[in-house]
C-alpha positions as CSV (number, residue, x, y, z in Angstrom):
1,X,0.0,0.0,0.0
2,X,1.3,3.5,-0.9
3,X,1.4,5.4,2.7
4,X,2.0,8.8,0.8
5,X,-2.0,8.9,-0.3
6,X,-4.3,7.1,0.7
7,X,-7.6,8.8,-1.1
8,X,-8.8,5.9,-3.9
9,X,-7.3,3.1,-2.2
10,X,-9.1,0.2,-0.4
11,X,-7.8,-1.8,2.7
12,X,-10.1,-5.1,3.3
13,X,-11.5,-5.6,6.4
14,X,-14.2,-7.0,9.2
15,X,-14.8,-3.5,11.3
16,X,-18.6,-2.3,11.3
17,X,-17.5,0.7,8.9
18,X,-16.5,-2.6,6.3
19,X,-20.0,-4.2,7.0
20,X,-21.9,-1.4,6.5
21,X,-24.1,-1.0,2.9
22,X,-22.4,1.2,0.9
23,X,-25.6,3.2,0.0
24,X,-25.8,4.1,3.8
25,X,-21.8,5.2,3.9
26,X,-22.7,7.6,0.9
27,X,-25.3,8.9,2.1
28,X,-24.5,9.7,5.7
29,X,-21.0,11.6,3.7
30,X,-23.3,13.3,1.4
31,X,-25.0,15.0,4.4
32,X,-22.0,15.1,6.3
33,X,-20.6,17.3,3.4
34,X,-23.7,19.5,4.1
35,X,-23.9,19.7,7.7
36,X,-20.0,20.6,7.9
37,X,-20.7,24.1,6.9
38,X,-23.5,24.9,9.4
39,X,-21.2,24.2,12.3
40,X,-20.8,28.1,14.0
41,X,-19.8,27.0,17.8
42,X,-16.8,25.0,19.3
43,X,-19.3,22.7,21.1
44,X,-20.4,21.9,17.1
45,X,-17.2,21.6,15.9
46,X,-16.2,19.6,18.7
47,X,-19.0,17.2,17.9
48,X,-17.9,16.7,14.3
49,X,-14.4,16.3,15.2
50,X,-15.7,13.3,17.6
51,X,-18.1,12.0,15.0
52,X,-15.1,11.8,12.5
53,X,-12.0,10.2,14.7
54,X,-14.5,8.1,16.2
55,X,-15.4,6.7,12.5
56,X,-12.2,6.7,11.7
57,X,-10.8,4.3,14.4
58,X,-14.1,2.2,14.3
59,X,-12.3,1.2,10.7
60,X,-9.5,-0.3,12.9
61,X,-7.5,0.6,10.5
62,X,-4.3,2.7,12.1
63,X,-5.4,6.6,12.9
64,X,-1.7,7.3,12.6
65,X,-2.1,5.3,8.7
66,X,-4.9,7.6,7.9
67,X,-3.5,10.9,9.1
68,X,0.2,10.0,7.5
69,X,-2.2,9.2,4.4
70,X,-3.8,12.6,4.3
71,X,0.2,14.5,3.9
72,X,-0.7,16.0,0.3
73,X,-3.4,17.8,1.8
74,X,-2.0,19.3,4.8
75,X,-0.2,21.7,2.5
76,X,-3.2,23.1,1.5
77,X,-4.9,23.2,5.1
78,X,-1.7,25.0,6.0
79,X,-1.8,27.3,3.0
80,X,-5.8,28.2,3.7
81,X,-4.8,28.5,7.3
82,X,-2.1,31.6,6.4
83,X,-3.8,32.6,3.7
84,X,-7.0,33.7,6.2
85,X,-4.6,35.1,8.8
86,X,-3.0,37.8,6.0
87,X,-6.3,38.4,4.3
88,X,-8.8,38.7,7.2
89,X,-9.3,42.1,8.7
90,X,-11.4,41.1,11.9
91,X,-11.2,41.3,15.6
92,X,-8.5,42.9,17.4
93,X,-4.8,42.8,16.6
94,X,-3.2,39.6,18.4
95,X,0.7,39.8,17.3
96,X,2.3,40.9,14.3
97,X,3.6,38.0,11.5
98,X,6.6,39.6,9.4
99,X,4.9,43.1,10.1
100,X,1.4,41.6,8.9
101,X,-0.7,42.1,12.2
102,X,-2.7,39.3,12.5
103,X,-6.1,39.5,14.3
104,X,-8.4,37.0,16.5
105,X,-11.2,37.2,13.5
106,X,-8.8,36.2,11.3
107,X,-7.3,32.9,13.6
108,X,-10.9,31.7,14.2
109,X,-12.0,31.8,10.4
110,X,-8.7,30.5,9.7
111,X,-8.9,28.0,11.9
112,X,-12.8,26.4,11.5
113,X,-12.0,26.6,7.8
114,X,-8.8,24.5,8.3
115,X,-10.7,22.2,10.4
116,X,-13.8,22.1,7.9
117,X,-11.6,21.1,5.3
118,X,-9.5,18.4,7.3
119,X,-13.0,17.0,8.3
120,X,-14.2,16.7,4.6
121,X,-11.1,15.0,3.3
122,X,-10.9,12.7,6.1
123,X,-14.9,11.4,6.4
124,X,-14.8,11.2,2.5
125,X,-11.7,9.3,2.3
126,X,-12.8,6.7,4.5
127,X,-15.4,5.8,2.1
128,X,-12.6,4.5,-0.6
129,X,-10.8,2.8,2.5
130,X,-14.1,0.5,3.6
131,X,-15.2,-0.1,0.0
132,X,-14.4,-1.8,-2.7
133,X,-15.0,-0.1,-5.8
134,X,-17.5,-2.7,-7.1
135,X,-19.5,-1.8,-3.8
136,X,-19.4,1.9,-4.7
137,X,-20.5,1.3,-8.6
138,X,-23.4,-0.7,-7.5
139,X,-24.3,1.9,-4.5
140,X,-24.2,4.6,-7.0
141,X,-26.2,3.1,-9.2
142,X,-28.8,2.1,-6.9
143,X,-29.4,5.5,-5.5
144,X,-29.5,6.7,-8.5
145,X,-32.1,4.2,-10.2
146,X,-34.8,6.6,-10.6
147,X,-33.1,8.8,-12.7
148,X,-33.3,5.8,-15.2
149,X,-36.6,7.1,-15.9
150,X,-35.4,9.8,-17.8
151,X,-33.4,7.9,-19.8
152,X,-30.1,9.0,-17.5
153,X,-26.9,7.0,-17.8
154,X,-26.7,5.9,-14.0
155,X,-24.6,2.9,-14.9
156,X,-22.0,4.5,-17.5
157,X,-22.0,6.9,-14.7
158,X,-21.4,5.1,-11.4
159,X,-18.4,3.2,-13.4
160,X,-17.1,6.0,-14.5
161,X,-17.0,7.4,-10.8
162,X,-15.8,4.3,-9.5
163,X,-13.0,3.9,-12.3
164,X,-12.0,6.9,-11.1
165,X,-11.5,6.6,-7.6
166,X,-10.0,3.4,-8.4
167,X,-7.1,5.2,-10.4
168,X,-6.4,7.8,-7.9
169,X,-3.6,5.3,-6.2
170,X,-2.5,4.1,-9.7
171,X,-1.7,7.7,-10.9
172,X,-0.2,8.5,-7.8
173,X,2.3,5.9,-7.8
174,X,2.9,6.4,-11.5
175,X,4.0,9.8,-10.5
176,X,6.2,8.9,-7.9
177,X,8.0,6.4,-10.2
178,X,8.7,8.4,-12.9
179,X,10.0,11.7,-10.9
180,X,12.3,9.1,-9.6
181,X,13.5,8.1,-12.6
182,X,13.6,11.6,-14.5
183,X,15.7,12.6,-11.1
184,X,18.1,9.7,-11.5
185,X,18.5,11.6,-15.1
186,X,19.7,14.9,-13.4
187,X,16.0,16.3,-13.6
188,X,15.9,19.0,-10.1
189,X,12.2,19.4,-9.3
190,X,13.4,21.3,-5.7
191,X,15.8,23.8,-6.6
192,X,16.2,26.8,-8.9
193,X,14.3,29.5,-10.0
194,X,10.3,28.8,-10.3
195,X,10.8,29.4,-14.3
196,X,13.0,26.7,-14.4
197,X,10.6,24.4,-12.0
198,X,8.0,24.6,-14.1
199,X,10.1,23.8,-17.3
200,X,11.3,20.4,-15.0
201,X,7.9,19.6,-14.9
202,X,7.4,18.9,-17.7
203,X,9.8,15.9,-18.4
204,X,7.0,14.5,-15.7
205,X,4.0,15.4,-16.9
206,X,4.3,14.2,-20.6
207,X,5.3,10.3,-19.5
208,X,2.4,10.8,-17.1
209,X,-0.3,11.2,-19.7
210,X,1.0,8.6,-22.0
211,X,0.6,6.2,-19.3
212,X,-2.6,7.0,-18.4
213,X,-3.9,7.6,-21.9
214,X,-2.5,3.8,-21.9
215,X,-3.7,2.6,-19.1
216,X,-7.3,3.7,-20.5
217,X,-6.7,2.0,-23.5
218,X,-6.3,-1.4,-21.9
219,X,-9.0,-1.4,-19.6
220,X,-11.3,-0.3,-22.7
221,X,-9.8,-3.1,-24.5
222,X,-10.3,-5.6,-21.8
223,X,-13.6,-4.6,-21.0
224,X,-14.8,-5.2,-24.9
225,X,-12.9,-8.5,-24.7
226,X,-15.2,-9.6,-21.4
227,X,-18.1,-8.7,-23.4
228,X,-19.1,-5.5,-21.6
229,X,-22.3,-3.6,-23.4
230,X,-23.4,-1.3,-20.3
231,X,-25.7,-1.8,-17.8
232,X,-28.8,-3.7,-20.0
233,X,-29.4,-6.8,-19.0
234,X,-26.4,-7.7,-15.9
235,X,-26.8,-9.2,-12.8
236,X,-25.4,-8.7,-10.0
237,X,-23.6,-11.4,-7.8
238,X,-24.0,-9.4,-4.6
239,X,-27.4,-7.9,-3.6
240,X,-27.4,-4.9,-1.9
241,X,-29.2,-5.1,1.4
242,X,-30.4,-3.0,4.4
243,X,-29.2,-4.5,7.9
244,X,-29.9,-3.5,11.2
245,X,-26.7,-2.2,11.5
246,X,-27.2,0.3,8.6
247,X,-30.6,1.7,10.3
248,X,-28.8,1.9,14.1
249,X,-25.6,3.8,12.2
250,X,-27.7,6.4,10.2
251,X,-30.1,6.6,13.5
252,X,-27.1,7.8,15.7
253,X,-25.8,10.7,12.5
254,X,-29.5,11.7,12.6
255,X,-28.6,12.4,16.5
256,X,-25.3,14.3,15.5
257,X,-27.8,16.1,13.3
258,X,-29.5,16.6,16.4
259,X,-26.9,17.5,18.7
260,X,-25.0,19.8,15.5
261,X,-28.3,22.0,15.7
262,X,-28.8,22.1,20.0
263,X,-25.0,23.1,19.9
264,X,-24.9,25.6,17.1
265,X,-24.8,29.7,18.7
């Protein structure tokens, strides 16, 4: 398993997360993603944050995994952190950053965006982590079944999405391997002027796409070869069920629901 990123990859497992119907994990993130943004109040906050470790160690999967999993994105909670403190204009003057003065409006908004963000990335990621990506095609497709009536392309569309996710990992390790290798040519992606960064890039980028132009290829090819004609007419080998476990799970979000709204100022 790649430790560097960890969004698109799926680790197999018994833990109730693993057990749970996919439909319910999407649609408890779906609202999740909603209810993130109402949160006003550290007692709210507080409750998500608990909510979202607690899934994430009823995975059993390795907290310390997950975070180191979640490095690429730091960067950017880091960078939306700063960002707020230079830009934000609100409150009163706390200390002075490189003779920026930084103010107490500008450390909270900075700070529940941060934390917003982390939250999103890290409830959505576990999704790929206790799924596999047949699980998420056919939850996809089964929430979106009445759309069928319309003549929508729910199937072409859940593979697509699950295709996807599925090549996040891929990619990622693609890239790794061939900055190694254009580096082991003499090829500095660290150093210099930002000019001649970009212009490194660029070595990188071009073996990138032909791979995954390739890659595409392939799978097209292979999936013609196994007879593959869209959704008409397939069965399923696994049925997607409702278990008590599913209603008990999305009865105790519907109290975080709750307990979001009591605690919100």
């Amino acid at each position: 398993m790649n430790n560097a990123f960890i969004i698109g990859q799926y680790i197999p497992g018994e833990s109730i997360i693993h057990r749970l119907d996919p439909r319910t994990k999407i649609t408890i993130i779906f609202f999740f993603v909603i209810i993130v943004f109402f949160a006003n109040s550290i007692a709210s906050y507080g409750l998500l944050t608990v909510f979202s470790i607690g899934s994430a160690l009823a995975t059993r999967i390795k907290l310390s995994y997950i975070i180191k999993g979640l490095t690429p994105v730091w960067f950017l909670i880091i960078f939306t952190f700063i960002l707020h403190l230079v830009v934000t204009r609100e409150g009163d003057v706390l200390f002075e950053l490189l003779s920026f003065p930084v103010y107490s409006g500008a450390v909270a908004q900075g700070s529940a965006i941060s934390l917003r963000f982390f939250l999103l990335i890290l409830v959505t990621s576990l999704l790929t982590l206790t799924t596999s990506p047949i699980e998420i095609t056919d939850a996809i497709e089964s929430l979106l079944h009445p759309l069928k009536r319309i003549k929508f392309p729910v199937h072409e569309l859940a593979l697509m999405m699950s295709i996807s996710l599925r090549f996040i990992p891929t990619l990622m390790q693609e890239t790794e391997k061939i900055s190694k290798a254009q580096a082991s040519r003499g090829v500095d992606f660290k150093t210099g002027p930002i000019k001649e960064r970009l212009q490194a890039i660029v070595p990188l980028l071009v073996p990138l796409f032909v791979s995954a132009f390739k890659r595409a290829e392939e799978l097209a090819m292979a999936m013609e070869a196994r007879g593959y004609q869209g959704g008409e007419g397939r069965t399923k080998l696994r049925e997607l069920k409702i278990k008590p476990i599913d209603i008990v799970t999305f009865g105790i979000f519907c109290l975080i629901i709750i307990g979001l709204y009591l605690t919100r100022t």
